[in-house]
C-alpha positions in Angstrom: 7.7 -20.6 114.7 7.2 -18.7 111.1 8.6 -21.8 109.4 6.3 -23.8 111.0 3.1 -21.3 110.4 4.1 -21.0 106.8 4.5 -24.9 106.5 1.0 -25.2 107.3 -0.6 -22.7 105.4 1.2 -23.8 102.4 -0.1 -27.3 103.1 -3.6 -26.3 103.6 -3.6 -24.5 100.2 -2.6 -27.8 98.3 1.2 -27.6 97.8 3.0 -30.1 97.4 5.8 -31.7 100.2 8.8 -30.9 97.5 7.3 -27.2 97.3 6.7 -26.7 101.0 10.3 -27.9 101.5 11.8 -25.3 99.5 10.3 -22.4 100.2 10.5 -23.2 104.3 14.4 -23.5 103.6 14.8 -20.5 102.1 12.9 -19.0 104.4 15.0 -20.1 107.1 18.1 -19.9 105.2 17.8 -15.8 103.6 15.6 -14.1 105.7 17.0 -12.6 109.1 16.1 -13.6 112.3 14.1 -10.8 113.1 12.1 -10.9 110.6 11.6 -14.2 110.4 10.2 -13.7 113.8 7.6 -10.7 113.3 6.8 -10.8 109.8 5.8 -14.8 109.0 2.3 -13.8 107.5 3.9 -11.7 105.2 6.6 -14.3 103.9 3.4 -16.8 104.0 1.2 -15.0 101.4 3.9 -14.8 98.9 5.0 -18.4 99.3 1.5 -19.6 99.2 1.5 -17.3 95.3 4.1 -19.4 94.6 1.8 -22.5 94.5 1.7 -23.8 90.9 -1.9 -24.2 89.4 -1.3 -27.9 89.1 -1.0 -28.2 92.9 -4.2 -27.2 93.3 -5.6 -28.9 90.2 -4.4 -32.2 91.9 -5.4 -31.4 95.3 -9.2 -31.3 93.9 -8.7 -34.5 91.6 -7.5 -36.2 95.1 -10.5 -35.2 96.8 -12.9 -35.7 94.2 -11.6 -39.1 93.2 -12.0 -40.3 96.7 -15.1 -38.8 97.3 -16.8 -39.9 94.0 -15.4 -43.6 94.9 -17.4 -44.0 97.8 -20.1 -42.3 96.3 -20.4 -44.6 93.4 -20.1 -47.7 95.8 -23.0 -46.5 98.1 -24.8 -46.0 95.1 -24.2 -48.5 92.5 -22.3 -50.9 93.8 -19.3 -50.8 91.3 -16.5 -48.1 90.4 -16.7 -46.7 86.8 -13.9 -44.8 85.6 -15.8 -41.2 85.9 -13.4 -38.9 88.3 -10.8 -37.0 86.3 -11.3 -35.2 83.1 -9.6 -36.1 80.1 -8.1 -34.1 77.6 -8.2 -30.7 79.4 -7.5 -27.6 76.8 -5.0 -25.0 77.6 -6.3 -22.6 80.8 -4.4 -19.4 79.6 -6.9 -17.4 77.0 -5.0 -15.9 73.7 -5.9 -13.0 72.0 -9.2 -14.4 70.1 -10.8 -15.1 73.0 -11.3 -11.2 73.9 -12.6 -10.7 70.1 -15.9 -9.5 70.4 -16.7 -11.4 66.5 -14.9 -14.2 66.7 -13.1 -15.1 63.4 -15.3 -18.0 61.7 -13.8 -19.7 58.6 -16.0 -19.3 55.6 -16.0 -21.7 52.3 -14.6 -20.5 49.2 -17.2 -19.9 45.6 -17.6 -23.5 44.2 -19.8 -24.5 41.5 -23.2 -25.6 42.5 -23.5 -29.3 43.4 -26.6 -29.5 41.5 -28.5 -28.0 38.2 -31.0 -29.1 35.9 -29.9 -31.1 32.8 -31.0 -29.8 29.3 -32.7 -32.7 27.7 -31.8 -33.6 23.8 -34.3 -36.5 23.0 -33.9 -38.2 20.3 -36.6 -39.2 17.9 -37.3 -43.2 15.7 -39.3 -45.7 15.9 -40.2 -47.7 18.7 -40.4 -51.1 19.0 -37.6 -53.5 18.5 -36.0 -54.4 15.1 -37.3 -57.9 14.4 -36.1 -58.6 11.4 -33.7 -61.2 12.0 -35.8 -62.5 14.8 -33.1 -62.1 17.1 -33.3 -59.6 20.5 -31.3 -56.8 20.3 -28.3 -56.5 22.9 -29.8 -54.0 24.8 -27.2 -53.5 27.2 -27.5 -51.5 30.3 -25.7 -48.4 31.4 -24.1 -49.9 34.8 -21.9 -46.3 35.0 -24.0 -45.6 38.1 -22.3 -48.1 40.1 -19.1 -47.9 39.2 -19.1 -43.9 39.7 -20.2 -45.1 43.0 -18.1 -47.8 43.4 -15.3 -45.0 42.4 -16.1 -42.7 44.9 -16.7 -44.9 47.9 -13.0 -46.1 46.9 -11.6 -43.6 46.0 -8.2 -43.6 48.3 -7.9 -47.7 47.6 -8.1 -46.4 43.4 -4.3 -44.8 44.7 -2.9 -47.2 46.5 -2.3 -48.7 49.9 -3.1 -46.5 52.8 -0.8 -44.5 54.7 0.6 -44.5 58.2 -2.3 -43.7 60.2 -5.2 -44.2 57.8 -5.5 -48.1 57.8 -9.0 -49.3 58.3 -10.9 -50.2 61.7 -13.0 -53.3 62.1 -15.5 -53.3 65.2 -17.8 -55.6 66.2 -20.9 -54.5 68.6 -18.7 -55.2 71.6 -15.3 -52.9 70.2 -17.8 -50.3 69.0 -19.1 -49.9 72.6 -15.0 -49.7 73.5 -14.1 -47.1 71.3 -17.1 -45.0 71.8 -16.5 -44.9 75.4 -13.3 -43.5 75.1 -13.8 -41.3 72.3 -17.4 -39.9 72.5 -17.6 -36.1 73.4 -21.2 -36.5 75.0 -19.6 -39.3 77.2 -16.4 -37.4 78.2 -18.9 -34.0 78.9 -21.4 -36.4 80.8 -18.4 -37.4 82.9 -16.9 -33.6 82.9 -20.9 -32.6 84.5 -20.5 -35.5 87.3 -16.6 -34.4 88.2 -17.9 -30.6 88.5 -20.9 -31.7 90.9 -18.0 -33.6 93.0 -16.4 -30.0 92.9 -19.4 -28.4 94.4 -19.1 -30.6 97.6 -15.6 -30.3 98.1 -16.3 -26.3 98.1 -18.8 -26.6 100.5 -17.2 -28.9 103.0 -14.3 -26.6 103.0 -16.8 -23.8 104.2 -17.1 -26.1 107.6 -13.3 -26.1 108.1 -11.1 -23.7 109.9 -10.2 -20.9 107.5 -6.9 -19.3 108.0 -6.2 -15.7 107.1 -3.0 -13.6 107.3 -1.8 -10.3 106.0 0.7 -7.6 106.7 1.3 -4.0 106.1 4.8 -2.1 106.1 4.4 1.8 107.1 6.8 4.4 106.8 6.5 7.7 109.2 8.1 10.8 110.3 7.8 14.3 111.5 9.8 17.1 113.1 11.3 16.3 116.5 10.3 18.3 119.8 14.1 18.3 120.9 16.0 21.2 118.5 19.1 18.8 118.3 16.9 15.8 116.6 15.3 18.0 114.3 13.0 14.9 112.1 12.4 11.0 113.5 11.3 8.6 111.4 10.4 4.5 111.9 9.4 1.6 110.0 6.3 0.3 111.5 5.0 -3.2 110.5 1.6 -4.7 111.3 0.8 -8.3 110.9 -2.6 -9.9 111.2 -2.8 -13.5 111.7 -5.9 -16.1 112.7 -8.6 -18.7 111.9 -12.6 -17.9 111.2 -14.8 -21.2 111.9 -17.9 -21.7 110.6 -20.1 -23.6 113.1 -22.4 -25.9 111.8 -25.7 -25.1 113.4 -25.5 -21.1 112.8 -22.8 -18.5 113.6 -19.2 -17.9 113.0 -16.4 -17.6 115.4 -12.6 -15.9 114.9 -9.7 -15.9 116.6 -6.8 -13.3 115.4 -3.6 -11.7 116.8 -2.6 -8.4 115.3 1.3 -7.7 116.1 2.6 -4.6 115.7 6.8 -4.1 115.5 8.4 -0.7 114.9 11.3 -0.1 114.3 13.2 3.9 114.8 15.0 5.0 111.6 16.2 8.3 112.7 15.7 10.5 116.1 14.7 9.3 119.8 11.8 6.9 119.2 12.1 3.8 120.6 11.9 0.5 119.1 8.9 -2.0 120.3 6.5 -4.7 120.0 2.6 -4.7 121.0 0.4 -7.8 120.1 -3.7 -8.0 120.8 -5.0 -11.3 120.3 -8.8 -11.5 120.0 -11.5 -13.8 120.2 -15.3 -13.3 118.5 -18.2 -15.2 118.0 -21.5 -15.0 116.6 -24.6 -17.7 117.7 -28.1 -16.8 115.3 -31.0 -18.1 118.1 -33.7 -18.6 115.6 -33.7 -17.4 112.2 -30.3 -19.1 110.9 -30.0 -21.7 113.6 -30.3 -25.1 113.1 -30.3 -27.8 109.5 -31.1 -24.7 107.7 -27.5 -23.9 108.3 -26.1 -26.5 106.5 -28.4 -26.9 103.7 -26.1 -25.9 101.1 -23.7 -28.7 102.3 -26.7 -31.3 102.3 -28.0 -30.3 98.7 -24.7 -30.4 97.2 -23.7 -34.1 98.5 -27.3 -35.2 97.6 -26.8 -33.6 93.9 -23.4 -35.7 93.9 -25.9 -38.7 94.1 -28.2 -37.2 91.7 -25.6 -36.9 88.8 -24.1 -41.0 89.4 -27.2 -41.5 89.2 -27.5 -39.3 86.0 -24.1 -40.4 84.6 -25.2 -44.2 85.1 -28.4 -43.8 83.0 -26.9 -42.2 80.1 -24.2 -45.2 80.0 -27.3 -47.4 80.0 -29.0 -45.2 77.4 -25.5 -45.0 75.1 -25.2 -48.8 75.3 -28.5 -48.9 73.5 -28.2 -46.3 70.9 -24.6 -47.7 70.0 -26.2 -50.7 69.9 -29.3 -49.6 67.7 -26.9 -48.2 65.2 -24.7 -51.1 64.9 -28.1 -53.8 64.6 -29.6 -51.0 61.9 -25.7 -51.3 60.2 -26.1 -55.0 60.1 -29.3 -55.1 58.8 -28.4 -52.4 55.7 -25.1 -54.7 55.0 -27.0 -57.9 54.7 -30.0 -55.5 52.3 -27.0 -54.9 49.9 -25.8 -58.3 50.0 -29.5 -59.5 48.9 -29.9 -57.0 46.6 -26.4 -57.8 44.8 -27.9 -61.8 44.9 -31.3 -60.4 43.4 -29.2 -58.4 40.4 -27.2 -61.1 39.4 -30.2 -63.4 39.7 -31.7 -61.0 37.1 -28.8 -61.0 35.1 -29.3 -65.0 34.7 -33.4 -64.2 33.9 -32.3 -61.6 31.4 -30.2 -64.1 29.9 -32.5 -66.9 30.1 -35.5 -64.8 28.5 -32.9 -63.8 25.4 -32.7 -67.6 24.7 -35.9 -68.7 24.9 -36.9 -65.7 22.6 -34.0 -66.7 20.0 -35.7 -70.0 20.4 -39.0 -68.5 19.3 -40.7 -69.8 23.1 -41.8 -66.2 24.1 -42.1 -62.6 22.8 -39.6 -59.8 22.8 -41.8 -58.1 25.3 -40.8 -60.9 28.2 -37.0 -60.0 27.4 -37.8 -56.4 28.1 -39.4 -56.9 31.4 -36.5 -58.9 32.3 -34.1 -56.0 31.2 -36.1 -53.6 33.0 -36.2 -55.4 36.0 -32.7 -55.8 36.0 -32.1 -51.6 35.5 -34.5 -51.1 38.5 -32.8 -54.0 40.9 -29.6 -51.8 39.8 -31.0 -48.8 40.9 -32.0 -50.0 44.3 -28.5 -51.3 44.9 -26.9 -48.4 44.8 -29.3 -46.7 46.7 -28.9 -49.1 49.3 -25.1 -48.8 49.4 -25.5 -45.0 49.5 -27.8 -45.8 52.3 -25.4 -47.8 54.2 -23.0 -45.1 53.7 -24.3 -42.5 54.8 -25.5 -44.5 58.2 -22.1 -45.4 58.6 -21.0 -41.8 58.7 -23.8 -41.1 61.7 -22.2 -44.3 63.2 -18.8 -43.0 63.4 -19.7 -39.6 64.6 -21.8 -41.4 67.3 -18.9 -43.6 68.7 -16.4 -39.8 68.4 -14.5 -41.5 65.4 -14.0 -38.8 62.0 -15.8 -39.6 59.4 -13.1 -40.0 56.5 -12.1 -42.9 58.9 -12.1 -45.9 57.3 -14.5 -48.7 59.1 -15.4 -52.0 58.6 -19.0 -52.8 60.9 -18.3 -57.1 61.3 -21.3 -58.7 61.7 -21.6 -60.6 65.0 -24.0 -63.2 65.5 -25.1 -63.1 69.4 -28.2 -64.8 71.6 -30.8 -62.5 72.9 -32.0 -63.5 75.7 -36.0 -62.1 75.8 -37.5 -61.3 79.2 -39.9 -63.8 80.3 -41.9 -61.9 83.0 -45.5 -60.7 82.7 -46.4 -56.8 82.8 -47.1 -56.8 86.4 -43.8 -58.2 87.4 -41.8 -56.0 85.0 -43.7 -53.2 86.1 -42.7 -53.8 90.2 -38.7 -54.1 88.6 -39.0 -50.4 87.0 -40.1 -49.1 90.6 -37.6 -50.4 92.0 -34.6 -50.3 89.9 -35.1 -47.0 87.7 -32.4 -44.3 88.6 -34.4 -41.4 87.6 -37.4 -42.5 89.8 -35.8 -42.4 92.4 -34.3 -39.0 92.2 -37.6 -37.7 91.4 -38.7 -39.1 94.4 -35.7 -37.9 96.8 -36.7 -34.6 95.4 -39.9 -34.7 97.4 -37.6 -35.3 99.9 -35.3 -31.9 99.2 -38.5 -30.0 98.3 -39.6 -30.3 102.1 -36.4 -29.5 103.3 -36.8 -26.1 101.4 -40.7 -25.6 103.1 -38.5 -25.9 106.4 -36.2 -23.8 105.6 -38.6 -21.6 104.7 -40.6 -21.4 107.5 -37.1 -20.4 109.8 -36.8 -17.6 107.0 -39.9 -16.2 108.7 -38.6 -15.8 111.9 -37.4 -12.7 113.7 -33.6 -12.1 114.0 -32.0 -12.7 117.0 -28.1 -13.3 117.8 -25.7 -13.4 120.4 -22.3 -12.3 120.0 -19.1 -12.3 122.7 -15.9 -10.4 121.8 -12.7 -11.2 123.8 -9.3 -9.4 123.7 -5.9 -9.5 125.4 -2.9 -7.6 124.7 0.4 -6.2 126.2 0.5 -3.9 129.2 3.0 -1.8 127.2 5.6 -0.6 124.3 8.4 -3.4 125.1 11.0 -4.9 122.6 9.4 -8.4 123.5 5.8 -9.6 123.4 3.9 -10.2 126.4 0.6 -10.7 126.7 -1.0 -9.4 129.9 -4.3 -10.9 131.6 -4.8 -7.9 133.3 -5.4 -6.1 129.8 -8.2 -9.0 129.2 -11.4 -7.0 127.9 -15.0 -8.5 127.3 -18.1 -8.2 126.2 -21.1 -9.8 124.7 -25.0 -8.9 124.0 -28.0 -10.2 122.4 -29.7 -8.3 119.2 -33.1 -8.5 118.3 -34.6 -7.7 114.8 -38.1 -7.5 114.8 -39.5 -8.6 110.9 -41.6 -5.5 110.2 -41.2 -6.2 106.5 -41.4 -10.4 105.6 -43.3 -9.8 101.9 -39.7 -11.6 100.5 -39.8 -14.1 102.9 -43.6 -14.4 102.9 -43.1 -15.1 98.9 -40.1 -17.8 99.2 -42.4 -19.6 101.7 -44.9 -19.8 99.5 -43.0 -20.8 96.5 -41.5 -24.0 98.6 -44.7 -24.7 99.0 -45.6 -24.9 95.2 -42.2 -26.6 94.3 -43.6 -29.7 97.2 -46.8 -29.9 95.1 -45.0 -29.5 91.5 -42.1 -32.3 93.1 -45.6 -34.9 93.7 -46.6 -34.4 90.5 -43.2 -35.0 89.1 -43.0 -38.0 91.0 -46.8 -39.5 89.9 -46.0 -38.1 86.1 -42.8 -39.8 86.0 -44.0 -43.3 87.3 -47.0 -43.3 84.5 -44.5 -42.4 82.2 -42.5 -45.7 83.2 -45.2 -48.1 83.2 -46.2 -47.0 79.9 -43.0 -47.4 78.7 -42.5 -51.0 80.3 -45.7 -52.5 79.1 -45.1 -50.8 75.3 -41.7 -52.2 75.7 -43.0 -55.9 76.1 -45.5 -55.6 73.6 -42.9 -54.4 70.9 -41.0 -57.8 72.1 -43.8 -60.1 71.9 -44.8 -58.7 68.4 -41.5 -58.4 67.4 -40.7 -62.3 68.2 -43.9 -63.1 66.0 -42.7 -61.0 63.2 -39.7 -62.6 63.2 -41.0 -66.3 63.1 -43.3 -65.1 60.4 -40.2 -63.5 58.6 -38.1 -66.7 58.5 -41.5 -68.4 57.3 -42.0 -66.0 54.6 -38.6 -66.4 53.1 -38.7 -70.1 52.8 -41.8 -70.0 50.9 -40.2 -67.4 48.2 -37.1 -69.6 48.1 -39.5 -72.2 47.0 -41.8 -70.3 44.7 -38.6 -68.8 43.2 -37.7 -72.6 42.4 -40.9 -73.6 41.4 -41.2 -70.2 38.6 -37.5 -71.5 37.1 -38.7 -74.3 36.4 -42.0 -73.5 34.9 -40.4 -70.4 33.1 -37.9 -73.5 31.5 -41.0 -75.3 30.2 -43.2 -72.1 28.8 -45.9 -71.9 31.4 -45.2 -68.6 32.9 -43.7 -65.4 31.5 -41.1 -63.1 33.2 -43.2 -61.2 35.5 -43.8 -64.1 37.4 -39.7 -64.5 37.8 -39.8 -60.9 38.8 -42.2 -61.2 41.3 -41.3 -64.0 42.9 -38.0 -62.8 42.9 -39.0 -59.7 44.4 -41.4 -61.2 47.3 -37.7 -63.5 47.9 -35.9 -60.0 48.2 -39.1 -58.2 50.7 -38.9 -61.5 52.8 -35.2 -61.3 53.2 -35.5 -57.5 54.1 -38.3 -57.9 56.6 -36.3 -60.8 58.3 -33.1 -58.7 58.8 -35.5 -55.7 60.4 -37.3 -58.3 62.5 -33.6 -59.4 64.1 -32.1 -56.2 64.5 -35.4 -54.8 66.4 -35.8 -57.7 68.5 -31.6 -57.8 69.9 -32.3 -53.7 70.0 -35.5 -53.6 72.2 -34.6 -56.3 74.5 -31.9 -54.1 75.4 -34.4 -51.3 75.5 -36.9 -53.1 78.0 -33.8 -53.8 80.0 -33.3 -49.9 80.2 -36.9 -49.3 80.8 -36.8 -51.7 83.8 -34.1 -50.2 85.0 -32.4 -53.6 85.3 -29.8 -53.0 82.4 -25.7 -53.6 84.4 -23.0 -52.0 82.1 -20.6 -52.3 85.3 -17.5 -54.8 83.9 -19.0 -58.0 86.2 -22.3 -58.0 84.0 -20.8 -59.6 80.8 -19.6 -58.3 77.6 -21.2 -54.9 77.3 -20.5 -53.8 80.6 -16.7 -54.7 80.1 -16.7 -53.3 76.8 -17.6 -49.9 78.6 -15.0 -50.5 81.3 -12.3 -47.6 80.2 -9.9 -49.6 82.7 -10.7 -53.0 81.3 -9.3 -55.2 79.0 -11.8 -54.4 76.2 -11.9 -50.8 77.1 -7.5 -50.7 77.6 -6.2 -47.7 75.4 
């Protein structure tokens, strides 16, 4: 019978079968017979200590695994990998966590990063030297870029990389991958929707049977009546063992035994047993009784929907920002590629204009607009490289990658499919589909639970309660319960509310949170439509830009053509080259923009409309975000 009651209470506490076996064997195989009879709560408390804190920890991810499944099937239809938290730190504190200052790292005196140069001009003539009617080889000082160059390669400049540090390529696709493994916000997004699956597993508990045990061992004596025993002394040992229920319309109920077993150490007491086995309840008849009883339960498995729901639309909205990024990436590798075209372009102008000036076709002046150009297209190349380098940092610390990673964004060209729906019909899909809009409106929902709830907080206290007990008829060596010992009783109490000002002011606040939850919802649905009729005008404009764009660059292909060939015959001067090379450079910019904000805000009216799948059926980006997947495999 104690093997049996500790088996149980070790099971219901999470161990596992291995565990339970072991300690019931010992049990059975070191403790004596006796005991093992009178004292099992005892031997059960410290058996159920012995529980390892990964029993328990598993016991939950069970549970919550299991409960989230079914969850996220009700209420999305698929199964992402969101249940059990990865990479879990080290629950035992150390020493710096009971600093009251913790110990921060500071950085060591460097020289400042920047001061102001001390200038040392230098003083001639201006002008070139035209003396020999040739153009002086003004060179340019090009140790700009290759400082840059230098220091963007810098670990090539010392050879090949080492184990571990060999570069990454990702496409939009991997990028989604990796970041889905590797970003902290996703990992704490999915930590915030395991802890909610927590809550509900604590509070369906609350509704089970709840076991208790304990025991105490008491040691007494005193001086005997009879001269010739002069001092007895026993070993008394009570044990308490039962079950409380909480029942789920109000009230409580408990069943216990309390067995008492002494045992005479010295002198004439007599060893015996007693045992008392009682019954309670407790029924609330109007304040207490009824849903309100169970709200706690309800709220919690209603937040559990709330925070899929939650968790669902921030893997919508990180699809799109990883997505942004990588578009905005593209776009700044394809401005440095055109700008590299438009320097060496310049370098050929430069060289052209030094020709047709030792040819005596055009002034000096046209060769220094062409050099000065050239400086100025160098200039904005490596600021666009610096640009693209330091977006490629915020790109890596997006996706949870270090930045001294090495990274190669490859351009992937992909068809964007944009929505063809008018404003109305998109409008109807953002009702019906957004995630957030309907938690805002099952809050109206909750928000009238609490005005009910609220209202029984206003009523008078009264409960009925039954007590029943049974014990022995007397001080034997064996237990035996008696029904002729049976004792009962049971009453009604009535509280009458003399003071409700507390209650009075939580009734009243439900009744503000109902309005303030109306609002919410109308707020939040003006919100959307804005959003979803912005959203398709940003599309449509954007898909007109973009035609223009392509438009624009073919006619600065062609007056780029059209200046060479005049600049060969003496008809125009360098400026014209210039410009037309520059309008060739703006058109080729504006295009690249125009394409990356198109693919980004189709995604983005997707999101808007609430019609955006990342689930690993929906194509690509949805298996790309499948941790399980083939694109998402570790």
């Amino acid at each position: 019978m104690a093997v049996s009651i500790v088996q149980r209470l070790m099971q219901l506490s999470g161990c596992t079968k291995t565990r339970r076996r072991t300690c019931c064997e010992a049990l059975r195989r070191f403790a004596p017979a006796r005991l093992r009879a009178f004292v099992p709560a005892l031997l059960a408390a410290g058996l159920l200590a012995g529980c390892a804190p990964d029993d328990y920890r598993n016991w939950a991810d069970m549970q919550v695994e299991k409960l989230l499944a079914d969850r996220e099937k009700q209420t999305i239809d698929y199964l992402p990998d969101s249940a059990r938290p990865v990479g879990e730190p080290t629950t035992r504190p150390m020493k710096p966590a009971y600093e009251k200052i913790p110990f921060t790292r500071i950085a060591p005196p460097a020289d400042s990063p920047m001061e102001r140069r001390v200038a040392h001009p230098s003083f001639g003539p201006l002008g070139p030297d035209v003396r020999l009617h040739t153009a002086p080889r003004v060179e340019s000082d090009r140790s700009g870029m290759e400082i840059l160059q230098k220091r963007l390669n810098a670990e090539a400049a010392l050879g090949p990389a080492g184990p571990g540090e060999e570069g990454m390529a990702l496409d939009l696709f991997g990028s989604i991958a990796y970041a889905v493994r590797h970003s902290r916000a996703y990992q704490n997004t999915m930590d915030d929707l395991y802890i909610s699956a927590l809550d509900v597993t604590l509070q369906r508990h609350l509704f089970e049977p709840s076991p208790f045990a304990s025991s105490r061992l008491e040691y007494g004596g005193a001086d005997s009546p009879e001269p010739k025993v002069g001092y007895e002394s026993a070993i008394r040992v009570i044990n308490t063992a039962g079950v409380n229920q909480k029942l789920p319309y109000g009230g409580t109920m408990t069943a216990s035994v309390v067995h008492n077993f002494v045992e005479t150490l010295t002198g004439a007491a007599e060893d015996g047993n007693s045992a008392q086995a009682t019954l309670t309840g407790s029924i609330p008849l109007l304040r207490g009784f009824g849903m309100v009883n169970l709200e706690p339960l309800i709220q919690s498995e209603r937040n559990l929907v709330y925070q899929v729901r939650t968790f669902d639309d921030f893997r919508r909205g990180f699809v799109v920002s990883v997505a942004q990024q990588y578009f905005q990436l593209v776009s700044s590798q394809q401005s440095v590629l055109n700008r590299r075209l438009n320097l060496r372009n310049l370098d050929e102008l430069t060289e052209r204009t030094r020709a047709l000036y030792d040819n005596g076709r055009i002034s000096f002046l046209e060769v220094q607009r062409a050099l000065q150009s050239r400086l100025s297209a160098e200039s904005s190349l490596i600021n666009a490289e610096e640009s693209y380098a330091a977006a490629l940092d915020n790109f890596k610390i997006l996706l949870g990658m270090p930045p001294t990673q090495p990274l190669d964004v490859v351009a992937v060209t992909m068809d964007t499919q944009s929505p063809q729906i008018d404003t109305n019909e998109a409008i109807r899909l953002a009702e019906q589909y957004r995630l957030d809009l309907q938690t805002a409106m099952d809050k109206i929902e909750d928000a009238r639970r609490g005005v009910k709830n609220a209202e029984n907080g206003l009523l008078p206290d009264l409960n009925a309660d039954a007590k029943v007990t049974a014990g022995d008829s007397s001080n034997v060596t064996s237990i035996e319960l008696d029904r002729r010992t049976a004792d009962y009783q049971a009453g009604i109490t009535l509280n009458l509310p003399l003071d409700k000002l507390a209650e009075r002011n939580v009734y009243r606040r439900a009744l503000i949170s109902l309005n303030q939850s109306n609002r919410a919802v109308v707020s939040l649905h003006d919100k959307i439509v804005s959003e979803v009729r912005d959203s398709l005008r940003q599309i449509r404009a954007a898909e007109i830009n973009l035609k223009i764009q392509k438009r624009g660059i073919e006619l600065a292909e062609k007056r780029l053509e059209f200046s060479n060939e005049l600049l060969k015959q003496g008809k125009i001067t360098a400026r014209d080259i210039v410009d037309a090379q520059q309008s060739l450079l703006d058109a080729q910019d504006a295009y690249e923009i125009a394409r990356s904000s198109l693919q980004t805000l189709t995604l983005s009216f997707m999101q808007a409309t609430g019609t955006l799948r990342v689930d690993a059926e929906a194509g690509a980006i949805g298996r790309a975000m499948d941790r399980k997947g083939p694109m998402g495999q570790k």
